[in-house]
N, C-alpha and C positions, 0 to 999 in steps of 0.2 A: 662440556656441560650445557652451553646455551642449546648446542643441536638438539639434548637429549628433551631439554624444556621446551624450546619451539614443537617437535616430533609432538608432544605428551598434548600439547595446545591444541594442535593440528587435529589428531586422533578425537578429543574431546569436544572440540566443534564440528567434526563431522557425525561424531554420536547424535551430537544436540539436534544436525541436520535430519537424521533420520529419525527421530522421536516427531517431528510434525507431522501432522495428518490431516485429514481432507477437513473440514471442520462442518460441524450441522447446520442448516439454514440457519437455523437458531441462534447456533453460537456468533454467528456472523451481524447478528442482529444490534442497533447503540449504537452508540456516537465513539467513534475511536479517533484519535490525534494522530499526525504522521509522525513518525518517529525516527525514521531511514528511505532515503531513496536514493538510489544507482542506477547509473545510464551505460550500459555496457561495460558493467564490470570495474567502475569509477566511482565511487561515494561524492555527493553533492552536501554541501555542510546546509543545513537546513535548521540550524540555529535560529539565524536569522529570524524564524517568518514566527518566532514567540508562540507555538502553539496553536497560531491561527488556523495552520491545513489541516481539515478533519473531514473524515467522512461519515455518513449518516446511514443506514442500512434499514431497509425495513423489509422482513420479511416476509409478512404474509400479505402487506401489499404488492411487494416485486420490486420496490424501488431503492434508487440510491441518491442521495445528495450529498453534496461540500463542498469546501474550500479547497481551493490551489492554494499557490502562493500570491496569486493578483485577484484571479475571478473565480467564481462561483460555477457548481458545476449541477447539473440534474437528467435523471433518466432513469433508466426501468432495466429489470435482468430477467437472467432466467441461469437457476443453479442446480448442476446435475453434477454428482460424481467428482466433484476437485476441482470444476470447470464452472467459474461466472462466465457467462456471455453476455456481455453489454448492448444496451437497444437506442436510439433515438439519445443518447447523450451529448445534451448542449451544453456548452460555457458562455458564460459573458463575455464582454467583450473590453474590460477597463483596462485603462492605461496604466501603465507599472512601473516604478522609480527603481526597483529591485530586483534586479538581474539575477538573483536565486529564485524568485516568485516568478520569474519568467522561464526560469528552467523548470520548474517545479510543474507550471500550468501547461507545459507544452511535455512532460515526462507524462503526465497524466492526461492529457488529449490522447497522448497516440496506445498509450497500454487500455484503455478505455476503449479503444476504436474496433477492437477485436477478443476475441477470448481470453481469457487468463487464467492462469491456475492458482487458486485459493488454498493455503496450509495454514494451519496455528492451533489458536484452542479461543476460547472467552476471551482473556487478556491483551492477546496478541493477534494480529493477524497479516499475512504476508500474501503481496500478490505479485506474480510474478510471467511476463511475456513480453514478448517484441521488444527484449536484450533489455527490460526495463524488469527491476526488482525493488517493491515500495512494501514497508513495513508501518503498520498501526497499531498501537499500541491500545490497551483500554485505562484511562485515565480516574482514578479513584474520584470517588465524588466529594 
């Protein structure tokens, strides 16, 4: 019986996997909180960092900002087709007591450092490259 329930799970999350879609500039746009992120296939519990890591989108200036889990982060895109490509993104440089905030700021250095592919809708938003998979969520007001 458990086989037949894990199988039915399986099935059901892979549905879910194929209902996202490239999402519109648009949709991309607001301040979303992180909500998940994975280094190769490994969830990093990001409890910890209370909400702190968010990103900021803005789309018809081209830019992106936010928070890791230590430093601050800012720079410019350009979005075509499922694919943000990131420009000139700098981070600060603060000292960090929180070794998930240090994972978290160096998960998002390097998936930043090159293309990624963008899926979701308004609510949600996932990005996903270089064995790094980081999800945002849209946080009610």
């Amino acid at each position: 019986m458990t086989h037949k329930l894990r199988l039915v799970f399986l099935s059901v999350a892979l549905l879910g996997l194929g209902a996202c879609s490239s999402p519109s500039l648009d949709e991309l746009g607001g301040q979303k909180t992180l909500w998940e992120l994975g280094v190769d296939g490994v969830p990093l519990d990001v409890s910890s960092l209370s909400g702190s890591s968010s990103v900021q989108i803005d789309p018809d200036g081209g830019t992106l900002s936010g928070a890791g889990g230590c430093n601050e982060f800012d720079g410019s895109f350009t979005y075509s087709g499922g694919t943000l490509t990131p420009s000139d993104v700098f981070f600060t440089a603060m000292g960090c007591a929180n070794p998930v905030g240090l994972d978290v700021d160096s998960a998002l250095m390097t998936i930043l450092s090159a293309p990624l592919e963008v899926s979701g809708d308004p609510q949600r938003m996932v990005w996903e490259g270089s064995g790094i998979r980081v999800v945002y969520i849209q946080l009610e007001d």
